[in-house]
BAFI-3210 file (N, C-alpha, C; in Angstrom, 3 decimals, decimal comma, padded with zeros to 6 digits):
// residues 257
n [1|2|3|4|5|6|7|8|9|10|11|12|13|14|15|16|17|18|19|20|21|22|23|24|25|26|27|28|29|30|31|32|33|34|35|36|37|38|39|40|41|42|43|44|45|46|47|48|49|50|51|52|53|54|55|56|57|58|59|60|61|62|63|64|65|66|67|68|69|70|71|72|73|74|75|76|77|78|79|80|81|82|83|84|85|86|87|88|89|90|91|92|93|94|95|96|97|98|99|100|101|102|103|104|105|106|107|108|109|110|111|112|113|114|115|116|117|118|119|120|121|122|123|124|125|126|127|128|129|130|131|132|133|134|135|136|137|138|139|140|141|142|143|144|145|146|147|148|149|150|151|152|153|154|155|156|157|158|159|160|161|162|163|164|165|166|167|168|169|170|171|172|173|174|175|176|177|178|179|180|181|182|183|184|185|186|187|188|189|190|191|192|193|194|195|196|197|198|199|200|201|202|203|204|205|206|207|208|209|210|211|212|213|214|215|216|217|218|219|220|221|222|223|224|225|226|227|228|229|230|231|232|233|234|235|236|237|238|239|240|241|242|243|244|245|246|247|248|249|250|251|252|253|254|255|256|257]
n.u [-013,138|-015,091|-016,724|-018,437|-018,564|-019,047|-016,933|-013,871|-010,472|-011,158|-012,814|-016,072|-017,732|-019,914|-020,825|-019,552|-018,205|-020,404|-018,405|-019,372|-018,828|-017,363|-017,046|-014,938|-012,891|-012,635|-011,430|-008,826|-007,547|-006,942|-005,226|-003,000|-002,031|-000,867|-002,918|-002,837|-005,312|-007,324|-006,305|-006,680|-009,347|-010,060|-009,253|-010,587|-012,809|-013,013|-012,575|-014,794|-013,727|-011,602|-012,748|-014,559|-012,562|-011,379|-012,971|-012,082|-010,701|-011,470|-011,215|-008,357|-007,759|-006,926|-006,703|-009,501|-008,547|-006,108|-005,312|-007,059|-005,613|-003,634|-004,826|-005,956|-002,885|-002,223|-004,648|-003,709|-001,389|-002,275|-003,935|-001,796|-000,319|-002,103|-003,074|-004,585|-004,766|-005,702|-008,009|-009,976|-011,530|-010,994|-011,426|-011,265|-008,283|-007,785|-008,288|-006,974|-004,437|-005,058|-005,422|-002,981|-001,490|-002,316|-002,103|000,518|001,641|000,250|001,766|004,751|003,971|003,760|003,477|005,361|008,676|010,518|013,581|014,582|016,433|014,691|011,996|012,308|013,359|010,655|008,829|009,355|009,076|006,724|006,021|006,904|004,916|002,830|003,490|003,940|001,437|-000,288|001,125|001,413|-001,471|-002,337|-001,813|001,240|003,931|005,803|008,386|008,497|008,781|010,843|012,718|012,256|013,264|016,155|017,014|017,371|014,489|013,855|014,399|012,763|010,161|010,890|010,899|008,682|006,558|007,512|006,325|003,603|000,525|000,372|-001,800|-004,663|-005,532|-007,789|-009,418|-012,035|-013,091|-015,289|-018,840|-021,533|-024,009|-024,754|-021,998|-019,034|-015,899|-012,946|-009,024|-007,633|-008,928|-008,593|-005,575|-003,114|-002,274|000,287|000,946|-001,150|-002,032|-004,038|-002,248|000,196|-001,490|-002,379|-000,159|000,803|-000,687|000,119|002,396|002,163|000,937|002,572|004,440|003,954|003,816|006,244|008,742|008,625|011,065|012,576|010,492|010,523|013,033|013,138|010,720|012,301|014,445|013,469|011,325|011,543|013,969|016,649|020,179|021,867|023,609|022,648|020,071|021,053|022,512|020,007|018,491|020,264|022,037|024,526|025,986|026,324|024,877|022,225|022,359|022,241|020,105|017,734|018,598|017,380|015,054|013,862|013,910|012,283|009,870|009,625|008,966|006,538|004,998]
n.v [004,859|003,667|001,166|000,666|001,607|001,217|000,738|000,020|000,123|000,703|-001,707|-002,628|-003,775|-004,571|-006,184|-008,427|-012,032|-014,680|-018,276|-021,741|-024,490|-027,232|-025,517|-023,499|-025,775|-026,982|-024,621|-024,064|-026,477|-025,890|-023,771|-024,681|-026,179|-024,483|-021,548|-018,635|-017,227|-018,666|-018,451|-015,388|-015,139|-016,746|-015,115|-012,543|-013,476|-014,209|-012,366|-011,723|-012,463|-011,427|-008,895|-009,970|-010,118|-007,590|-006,301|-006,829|-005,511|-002,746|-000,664|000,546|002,750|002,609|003,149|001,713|000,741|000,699|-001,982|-003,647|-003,789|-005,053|-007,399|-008,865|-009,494|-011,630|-013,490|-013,887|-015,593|-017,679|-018,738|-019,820|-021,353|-023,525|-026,500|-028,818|-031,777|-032,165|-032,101|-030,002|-026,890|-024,197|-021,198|-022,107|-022,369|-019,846|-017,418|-017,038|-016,912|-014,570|-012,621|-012,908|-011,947|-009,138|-008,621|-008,751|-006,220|-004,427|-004,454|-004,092|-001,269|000,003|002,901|002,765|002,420|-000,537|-002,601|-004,638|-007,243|-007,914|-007,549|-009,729|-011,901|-012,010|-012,770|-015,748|-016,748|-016,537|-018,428|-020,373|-020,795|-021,330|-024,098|-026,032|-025,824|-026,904|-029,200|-029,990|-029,637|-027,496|-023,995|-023,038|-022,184|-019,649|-020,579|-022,986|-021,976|-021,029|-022,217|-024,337|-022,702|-022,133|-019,566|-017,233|-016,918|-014,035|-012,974|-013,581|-012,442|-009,877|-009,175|-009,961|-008,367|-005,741|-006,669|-005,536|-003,927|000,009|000,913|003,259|005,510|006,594|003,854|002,269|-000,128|-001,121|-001,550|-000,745|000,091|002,669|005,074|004,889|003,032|003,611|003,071|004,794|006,049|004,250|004,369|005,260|008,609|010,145|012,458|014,577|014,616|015,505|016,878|017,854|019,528|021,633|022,096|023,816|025,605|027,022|027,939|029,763|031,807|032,021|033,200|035,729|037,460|038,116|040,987|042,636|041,740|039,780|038,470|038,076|036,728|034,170|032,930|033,430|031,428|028,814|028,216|028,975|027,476|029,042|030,276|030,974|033,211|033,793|034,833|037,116|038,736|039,455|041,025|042,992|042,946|041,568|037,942|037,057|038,847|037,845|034,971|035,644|037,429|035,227|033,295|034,914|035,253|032,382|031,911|033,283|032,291|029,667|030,566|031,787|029,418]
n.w [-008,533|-011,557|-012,152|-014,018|-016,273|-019,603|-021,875|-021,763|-021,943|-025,158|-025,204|-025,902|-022,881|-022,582|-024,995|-024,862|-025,623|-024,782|-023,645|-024,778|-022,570|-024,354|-026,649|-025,658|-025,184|-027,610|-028,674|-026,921|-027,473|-030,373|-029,894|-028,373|-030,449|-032,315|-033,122|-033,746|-034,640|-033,224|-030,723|-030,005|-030,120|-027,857|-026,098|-026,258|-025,471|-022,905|-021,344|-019,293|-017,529|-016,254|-015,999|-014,006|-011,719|-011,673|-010,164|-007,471|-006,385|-005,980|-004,135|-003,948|-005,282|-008,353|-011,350|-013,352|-016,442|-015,985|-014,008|-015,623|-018,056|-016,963|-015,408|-017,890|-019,089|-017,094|-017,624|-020,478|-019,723|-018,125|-020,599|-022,566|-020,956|-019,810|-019,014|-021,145|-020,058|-017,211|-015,290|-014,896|-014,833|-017,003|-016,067|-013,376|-012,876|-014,355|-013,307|-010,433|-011,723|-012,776|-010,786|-009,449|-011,448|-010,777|-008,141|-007,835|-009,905|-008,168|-005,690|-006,965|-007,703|-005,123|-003,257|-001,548|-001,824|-002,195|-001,926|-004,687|-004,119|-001,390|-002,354|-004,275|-001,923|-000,617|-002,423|-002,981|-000,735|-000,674|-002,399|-001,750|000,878|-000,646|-002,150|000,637|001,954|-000,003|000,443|003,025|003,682|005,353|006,794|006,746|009,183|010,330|010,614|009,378|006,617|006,770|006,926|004,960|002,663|003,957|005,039|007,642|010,206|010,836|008,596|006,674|007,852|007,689|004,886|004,282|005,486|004,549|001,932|002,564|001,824|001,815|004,233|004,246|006,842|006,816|006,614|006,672|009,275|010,817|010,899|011,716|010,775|011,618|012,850|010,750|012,089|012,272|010,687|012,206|014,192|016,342|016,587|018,763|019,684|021,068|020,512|020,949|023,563|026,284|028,284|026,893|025,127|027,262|028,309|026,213|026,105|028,289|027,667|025,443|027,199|029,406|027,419|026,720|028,925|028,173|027,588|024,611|022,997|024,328|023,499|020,970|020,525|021,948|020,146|017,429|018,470|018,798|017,779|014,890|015,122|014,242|014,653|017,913|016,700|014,558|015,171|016,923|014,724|013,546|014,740|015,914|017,896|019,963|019,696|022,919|024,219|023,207|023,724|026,969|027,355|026,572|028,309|030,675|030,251|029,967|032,083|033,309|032,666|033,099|035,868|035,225|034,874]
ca.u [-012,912|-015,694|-016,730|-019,789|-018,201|-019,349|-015,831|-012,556|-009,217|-011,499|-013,333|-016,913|-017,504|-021,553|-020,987|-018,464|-019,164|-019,980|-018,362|-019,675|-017,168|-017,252|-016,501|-013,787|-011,777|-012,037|-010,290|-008,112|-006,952|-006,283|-004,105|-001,949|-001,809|-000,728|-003,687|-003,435|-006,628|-008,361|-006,020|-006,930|-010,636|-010,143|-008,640|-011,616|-013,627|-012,697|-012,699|-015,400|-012,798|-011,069|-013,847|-015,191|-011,471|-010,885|-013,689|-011,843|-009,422|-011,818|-010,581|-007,109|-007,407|-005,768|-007,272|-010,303|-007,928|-004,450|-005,981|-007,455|-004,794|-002,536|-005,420|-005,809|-001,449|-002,897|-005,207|-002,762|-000,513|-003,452|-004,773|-000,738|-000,076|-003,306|-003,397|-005,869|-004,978|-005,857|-009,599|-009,891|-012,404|-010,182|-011,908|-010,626|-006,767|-007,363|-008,886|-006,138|-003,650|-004,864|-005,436|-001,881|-000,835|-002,798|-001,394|002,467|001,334|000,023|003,271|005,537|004,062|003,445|004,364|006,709|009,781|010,979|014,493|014,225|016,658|013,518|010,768|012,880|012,700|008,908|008,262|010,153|008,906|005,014|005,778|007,195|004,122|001,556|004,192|003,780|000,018|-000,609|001,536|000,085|-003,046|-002,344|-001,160|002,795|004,299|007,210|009,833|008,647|008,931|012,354|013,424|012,332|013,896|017,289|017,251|016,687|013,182|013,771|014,865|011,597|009,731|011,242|010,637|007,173|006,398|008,529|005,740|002,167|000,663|-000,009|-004,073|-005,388|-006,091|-009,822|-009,844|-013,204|-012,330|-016,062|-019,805|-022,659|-025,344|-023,964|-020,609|-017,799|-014,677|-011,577|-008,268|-007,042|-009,387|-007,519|-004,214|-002,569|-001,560|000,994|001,044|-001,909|-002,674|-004,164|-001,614|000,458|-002,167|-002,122|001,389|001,075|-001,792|001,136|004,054|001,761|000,741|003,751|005,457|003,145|004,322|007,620|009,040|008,539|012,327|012,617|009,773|011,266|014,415|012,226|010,322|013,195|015,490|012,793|010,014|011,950|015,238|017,833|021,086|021,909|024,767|021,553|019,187|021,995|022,157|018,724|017,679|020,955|022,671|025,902|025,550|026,401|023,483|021,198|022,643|021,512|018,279|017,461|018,371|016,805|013,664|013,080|013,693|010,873|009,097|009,379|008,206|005,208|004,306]
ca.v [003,807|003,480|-000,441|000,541|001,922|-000,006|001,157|-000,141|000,049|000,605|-002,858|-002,434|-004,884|-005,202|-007,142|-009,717|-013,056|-016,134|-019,002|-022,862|-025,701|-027,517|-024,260|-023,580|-027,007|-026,783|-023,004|-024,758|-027,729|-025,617|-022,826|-025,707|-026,675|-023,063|-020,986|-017,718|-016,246|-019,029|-017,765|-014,130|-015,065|-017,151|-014,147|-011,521|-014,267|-014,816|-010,540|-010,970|-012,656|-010,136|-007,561|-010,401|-010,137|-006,297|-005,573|-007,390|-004,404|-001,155|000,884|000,842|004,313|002,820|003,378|000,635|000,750|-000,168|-002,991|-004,617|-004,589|-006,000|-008,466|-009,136|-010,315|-012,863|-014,032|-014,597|-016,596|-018,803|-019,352|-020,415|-022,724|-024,514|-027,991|-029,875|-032,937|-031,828|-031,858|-028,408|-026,230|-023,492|-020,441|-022,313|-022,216|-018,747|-016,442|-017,182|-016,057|-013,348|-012,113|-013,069|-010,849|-007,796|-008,312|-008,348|-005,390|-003,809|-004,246|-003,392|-000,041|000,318|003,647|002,535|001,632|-001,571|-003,115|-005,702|-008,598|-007,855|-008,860|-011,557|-013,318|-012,290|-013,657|-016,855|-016,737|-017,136|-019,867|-021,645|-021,191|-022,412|-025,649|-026,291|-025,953|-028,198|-030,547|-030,325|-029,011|-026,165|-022,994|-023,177|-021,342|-018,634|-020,919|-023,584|-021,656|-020,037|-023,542|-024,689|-021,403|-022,139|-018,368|-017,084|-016,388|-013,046|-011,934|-013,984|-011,972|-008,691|-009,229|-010,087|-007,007|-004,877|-006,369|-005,186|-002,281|001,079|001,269|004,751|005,655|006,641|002,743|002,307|-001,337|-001,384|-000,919|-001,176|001,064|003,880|006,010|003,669|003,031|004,287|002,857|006,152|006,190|002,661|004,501|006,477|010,024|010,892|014,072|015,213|014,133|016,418|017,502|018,650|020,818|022,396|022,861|024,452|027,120|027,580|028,191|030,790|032,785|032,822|034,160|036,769|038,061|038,462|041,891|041,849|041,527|038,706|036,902|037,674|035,698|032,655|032,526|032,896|030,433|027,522|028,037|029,106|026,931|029,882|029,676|032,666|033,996|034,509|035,688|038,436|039,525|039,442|042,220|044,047|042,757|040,498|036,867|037,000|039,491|037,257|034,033|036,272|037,906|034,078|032,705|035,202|034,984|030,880|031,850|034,210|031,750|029,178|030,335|032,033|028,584]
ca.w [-009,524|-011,235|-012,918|-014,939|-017,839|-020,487|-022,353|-020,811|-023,073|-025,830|-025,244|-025,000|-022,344|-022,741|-025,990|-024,765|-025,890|-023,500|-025,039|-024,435|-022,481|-025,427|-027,496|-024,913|-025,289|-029,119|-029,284|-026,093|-028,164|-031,350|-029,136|-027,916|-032,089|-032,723|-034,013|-033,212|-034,323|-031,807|-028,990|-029,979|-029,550|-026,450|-024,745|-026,264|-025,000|-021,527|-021,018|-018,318|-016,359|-016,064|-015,536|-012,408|-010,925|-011,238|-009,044|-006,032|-006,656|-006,397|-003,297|-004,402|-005,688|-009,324|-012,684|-013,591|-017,565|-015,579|-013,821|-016,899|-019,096|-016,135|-015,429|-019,482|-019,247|-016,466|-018,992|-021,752|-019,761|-018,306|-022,075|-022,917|-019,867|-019,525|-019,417|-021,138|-019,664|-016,352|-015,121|-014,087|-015,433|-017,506|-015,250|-012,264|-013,520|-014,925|-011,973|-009,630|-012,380|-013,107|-009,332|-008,852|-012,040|-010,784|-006,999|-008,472|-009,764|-006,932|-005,093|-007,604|-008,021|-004,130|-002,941|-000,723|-002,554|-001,355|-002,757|-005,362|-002,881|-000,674|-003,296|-004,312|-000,574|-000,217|-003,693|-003,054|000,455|-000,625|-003,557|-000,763|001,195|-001,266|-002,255|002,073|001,931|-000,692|000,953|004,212|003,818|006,419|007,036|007,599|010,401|009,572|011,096|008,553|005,719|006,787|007,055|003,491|002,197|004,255|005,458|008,789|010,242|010,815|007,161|005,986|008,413|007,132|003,578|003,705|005,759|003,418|000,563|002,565|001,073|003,185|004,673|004,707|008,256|006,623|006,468|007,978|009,986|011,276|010,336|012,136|010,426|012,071|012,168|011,136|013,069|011,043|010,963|012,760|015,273|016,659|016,787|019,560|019,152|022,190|020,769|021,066|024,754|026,800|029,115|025,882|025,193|028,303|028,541|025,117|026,268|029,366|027,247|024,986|028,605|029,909|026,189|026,542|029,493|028,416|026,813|022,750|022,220|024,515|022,704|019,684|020,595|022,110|018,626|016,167|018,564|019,061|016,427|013,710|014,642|014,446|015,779|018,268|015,666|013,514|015,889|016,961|013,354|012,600|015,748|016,024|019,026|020,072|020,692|024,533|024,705|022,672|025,003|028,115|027,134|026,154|029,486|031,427|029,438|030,074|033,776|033,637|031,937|034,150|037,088|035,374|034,282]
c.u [-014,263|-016,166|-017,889|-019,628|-018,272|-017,900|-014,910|-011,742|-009,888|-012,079|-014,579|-017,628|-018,945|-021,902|-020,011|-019,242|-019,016|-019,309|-018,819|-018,414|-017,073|-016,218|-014,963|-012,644|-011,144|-010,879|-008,995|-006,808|-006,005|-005,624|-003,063|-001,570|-000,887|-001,536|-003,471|-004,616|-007,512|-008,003|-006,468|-008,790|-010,873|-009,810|-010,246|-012,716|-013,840|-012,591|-013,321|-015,003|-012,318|-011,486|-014,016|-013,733|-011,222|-011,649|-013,571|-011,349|-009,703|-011,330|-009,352|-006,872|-006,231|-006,437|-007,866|-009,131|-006,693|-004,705|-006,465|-006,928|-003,925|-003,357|-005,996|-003,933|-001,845|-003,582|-005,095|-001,922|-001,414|-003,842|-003,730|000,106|-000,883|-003,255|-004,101|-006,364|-005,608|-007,347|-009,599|-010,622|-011,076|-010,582|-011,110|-008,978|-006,445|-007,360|-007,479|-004,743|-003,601|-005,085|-003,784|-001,023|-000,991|-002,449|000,191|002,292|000,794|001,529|004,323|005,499|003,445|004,444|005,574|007,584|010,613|012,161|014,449|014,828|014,803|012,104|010,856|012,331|011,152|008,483|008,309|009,104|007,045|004,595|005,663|006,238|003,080|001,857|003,514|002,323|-000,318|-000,025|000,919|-000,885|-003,504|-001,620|000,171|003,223|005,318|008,647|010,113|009,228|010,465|013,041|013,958|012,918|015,986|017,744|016,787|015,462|012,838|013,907|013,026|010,175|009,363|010,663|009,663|006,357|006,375|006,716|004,329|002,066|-000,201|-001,714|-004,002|-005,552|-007,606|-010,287|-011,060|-013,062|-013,882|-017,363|-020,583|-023,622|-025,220|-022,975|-019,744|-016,376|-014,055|-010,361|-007,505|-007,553|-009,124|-006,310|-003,945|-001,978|-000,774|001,322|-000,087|-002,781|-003,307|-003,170|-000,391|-000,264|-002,313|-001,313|001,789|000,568|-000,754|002,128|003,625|001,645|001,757|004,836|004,596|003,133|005,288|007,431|008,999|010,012|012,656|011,621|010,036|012,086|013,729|011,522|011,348|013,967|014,420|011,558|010,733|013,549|016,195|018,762|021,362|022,685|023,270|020,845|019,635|021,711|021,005|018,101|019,147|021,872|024,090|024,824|025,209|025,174|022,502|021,407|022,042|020,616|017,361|016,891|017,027|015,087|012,839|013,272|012,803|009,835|008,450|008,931|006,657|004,123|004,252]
c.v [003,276|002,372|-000,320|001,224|000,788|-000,052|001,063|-000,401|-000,101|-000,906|-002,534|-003,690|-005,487|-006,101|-007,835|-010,858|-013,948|-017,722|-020,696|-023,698|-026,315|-026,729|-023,817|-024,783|-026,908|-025,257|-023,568|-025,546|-026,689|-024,075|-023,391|-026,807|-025,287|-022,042|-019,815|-016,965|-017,154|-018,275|-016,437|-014,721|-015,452|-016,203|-012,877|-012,497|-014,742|-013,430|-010,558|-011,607|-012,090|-008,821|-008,308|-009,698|-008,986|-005,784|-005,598|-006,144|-002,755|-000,514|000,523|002,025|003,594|002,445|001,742|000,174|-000,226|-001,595|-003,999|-004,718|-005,543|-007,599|-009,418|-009,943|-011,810|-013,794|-014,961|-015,622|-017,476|-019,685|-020,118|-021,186|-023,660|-025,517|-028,762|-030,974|-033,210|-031,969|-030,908|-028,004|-024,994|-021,333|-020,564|-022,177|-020,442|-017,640|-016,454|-016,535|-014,696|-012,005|-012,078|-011,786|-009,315|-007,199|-008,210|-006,878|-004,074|-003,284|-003,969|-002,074|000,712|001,594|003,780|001,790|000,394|-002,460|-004,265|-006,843|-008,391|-008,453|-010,104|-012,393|-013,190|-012,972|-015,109|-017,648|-017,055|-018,014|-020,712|-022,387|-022,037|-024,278|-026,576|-026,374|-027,057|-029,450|-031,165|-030,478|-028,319|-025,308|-023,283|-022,337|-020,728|-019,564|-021,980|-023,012|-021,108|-020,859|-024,147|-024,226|-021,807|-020,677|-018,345|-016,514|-015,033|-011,934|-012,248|-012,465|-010,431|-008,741|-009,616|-009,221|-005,966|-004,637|-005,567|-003,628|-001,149|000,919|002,736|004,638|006,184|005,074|002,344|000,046|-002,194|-000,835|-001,000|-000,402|002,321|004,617|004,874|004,506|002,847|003,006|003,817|006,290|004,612|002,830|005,661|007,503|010,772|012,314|014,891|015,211|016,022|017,193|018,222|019,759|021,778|022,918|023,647|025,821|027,497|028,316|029,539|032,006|032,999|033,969|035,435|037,725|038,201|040,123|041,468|041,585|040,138|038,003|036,787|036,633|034,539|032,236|032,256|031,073|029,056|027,053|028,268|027,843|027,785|029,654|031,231|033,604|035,028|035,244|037,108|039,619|040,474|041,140|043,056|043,713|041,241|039,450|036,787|037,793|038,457|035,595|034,636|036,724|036,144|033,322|033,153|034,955|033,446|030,315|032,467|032,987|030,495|029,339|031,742|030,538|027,574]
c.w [-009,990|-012,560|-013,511|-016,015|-018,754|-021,207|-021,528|-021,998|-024,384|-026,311|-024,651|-024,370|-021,961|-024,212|-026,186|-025,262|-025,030|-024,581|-024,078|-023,660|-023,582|-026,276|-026,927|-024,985|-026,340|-029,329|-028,222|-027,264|-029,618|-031,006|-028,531|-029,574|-033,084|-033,408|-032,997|-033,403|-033,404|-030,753|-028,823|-029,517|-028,626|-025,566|-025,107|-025,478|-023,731|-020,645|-019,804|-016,802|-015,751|-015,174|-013,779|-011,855|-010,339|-010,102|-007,525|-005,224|-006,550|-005,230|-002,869|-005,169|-007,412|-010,469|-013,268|-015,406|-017,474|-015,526|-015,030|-017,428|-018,410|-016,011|-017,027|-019,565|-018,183|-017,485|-019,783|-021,525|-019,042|-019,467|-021,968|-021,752|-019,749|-020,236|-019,701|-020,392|-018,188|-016,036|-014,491|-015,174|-015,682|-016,400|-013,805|-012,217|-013,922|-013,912|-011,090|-010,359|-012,473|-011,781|-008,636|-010,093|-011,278|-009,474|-007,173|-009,001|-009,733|-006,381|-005,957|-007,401|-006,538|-004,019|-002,234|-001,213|-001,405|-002,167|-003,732|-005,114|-002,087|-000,889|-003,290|-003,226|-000,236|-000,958|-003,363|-001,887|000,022|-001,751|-002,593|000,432|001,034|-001,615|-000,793|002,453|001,425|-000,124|002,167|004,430|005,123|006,054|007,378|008,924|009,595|009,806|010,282|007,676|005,786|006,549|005,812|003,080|002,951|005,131|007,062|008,972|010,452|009,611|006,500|006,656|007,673|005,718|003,299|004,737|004,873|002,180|000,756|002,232|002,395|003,082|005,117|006,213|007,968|006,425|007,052|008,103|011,026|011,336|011,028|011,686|010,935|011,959|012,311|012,162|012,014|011,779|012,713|014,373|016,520|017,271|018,286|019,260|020,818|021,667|020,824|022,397|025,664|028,013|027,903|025,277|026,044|028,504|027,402|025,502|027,479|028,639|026,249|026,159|028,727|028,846|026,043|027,454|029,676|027,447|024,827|022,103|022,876|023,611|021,736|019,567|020,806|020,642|017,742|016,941|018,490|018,243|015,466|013,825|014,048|015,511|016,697|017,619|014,994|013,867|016,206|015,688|013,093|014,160|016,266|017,548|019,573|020,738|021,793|024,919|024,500|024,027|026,714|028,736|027,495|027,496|030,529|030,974|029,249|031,490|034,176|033,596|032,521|034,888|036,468|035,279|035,922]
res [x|x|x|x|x|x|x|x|x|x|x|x|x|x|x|x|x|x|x|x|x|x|x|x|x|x|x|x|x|x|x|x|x|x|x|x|x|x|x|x|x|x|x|x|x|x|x|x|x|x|x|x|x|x|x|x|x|x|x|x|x|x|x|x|x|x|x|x|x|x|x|x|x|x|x|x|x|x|x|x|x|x|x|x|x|x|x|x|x|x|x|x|x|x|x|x|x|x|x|x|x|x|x|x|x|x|x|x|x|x|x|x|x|x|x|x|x|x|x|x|x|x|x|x|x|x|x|x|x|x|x|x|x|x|x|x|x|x|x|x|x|x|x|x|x|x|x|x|x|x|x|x|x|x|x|x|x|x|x|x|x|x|x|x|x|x|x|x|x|x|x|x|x|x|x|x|x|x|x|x|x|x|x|x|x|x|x|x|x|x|x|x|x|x|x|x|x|x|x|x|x|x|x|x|x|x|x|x|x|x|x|x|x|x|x|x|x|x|x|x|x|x|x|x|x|x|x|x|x|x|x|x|x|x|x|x|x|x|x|x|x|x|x|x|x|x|x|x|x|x|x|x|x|x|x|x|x]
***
């Protein structure tokens, strides 16, 4: 993803313009009067909002173009909500919008399809947080918020799980000037322990000292997943043979191992 293209959605974004507070109130005031060619210039004008925001967004593997027009609809509805009356710097009101457009979506178009009841209570579920913040001026707990909400803490739970997005296992999780530490390298792999390997290099030896028609049958029935009807077929011989060869052949097998 890469943010030094001067050219994004055919906006070249090295001759944006900065515009004054002053300059900003006046196009403000007469976008809450109805002018649209101010609001059109307040939004070309506010572009490197946009640009700061997207860059929060680079190893998300998702097109620097997408991103900006999604973070450009943030934008627009910043310009057309903003309250003059308010003392808030118009930057401070807008950023947060448009970080909240470009994380909706995110999760929308997360690979992992997640039901749209499900959004709903996560959605709902992190208005209800920020309402509980502001009120407090803390962090809520889950049992608050389940509370506010009326639902149980376990659906809340679920549904704001449901919304986090997958981490690469190349996530590197730790730097020191040296080789990072991966997600991956964090996780357990019970299948790859070493006594599975061992018992793998066993189960090759011993199939190797069987006859080649027995190992045939051991391969089709347990590597390929054939049933013995098929296996029969497939080398010329009745089930009950193929059932017998079979047996005898994972009694060999056994006690070579």
């Amino acid at each position: 993803m890469a943010l030094n293209k001067v050219e994004i959605c055919g906006v070249n974004t090295s001759k944006l313009p900065v515009l004054s507070s002053a300059k900003m109130r006046e196009l403000l005031e007469a976008v809450r009067d109805g002018d649209e060619e101010a609001r059109d210039r307040l939004i070309y004008s506010n572009l490197r909002l946009v640009l700061s925001v997207i860059q929060r967004f680079t190893n998300r593997g998702e097109y620097v173009d997408d991103l900006f027009q999604v973070g450009c609809i943030g934008l627009i509805k910043a310009i057309d909500n903003f309250d003059l009356s308010q003392n808030v710097k118009f930057s401070t009101y807008a950023v947060p919008m448009i970080i909240g457009e470009i994380r909706r979506y995110l999760r929308d178009n997360n690979p992992i399809r997640v039901s749209r009841s499900l959004r709903d209570i996560a959605y709902r579920a992190l208005q209800v947080r920020d309402r509980l913040v502001a009120d407090a001026s803390r962090e809520p707990t889950i049992g608050e918020i389940a509370a506010a909400m009326g639902m149980p803490r376990e659906e809340i739970v679920y549904a704001l799980d449901a919304i986090q997005e997958p981490i690469s296992l190349f996530e590197p999780i730790y730097h020191d000037g040296g080789d990072p530490i991966y997600v991956m390298d964090q996780v357990s792999d019970d299948k790859n322990l070493d006594a599975n390997w061992l018992e793998g290099i066993s189960i090759k030896e011993a199939m190797l000292k069987l006859p080649s028609r027995e190992r045939l049958i051991l391969r089709l029935r347990f590597f390929e997943g054939r049933t013995q009807m098929e296996v029969a077929e497939e080398i010329g011989i009745s089930q009950a043979q193929v059932s017998r060869l079979e047996k005898a052949a994972l009694k060999q097998m056994r006690t070579s191992m």
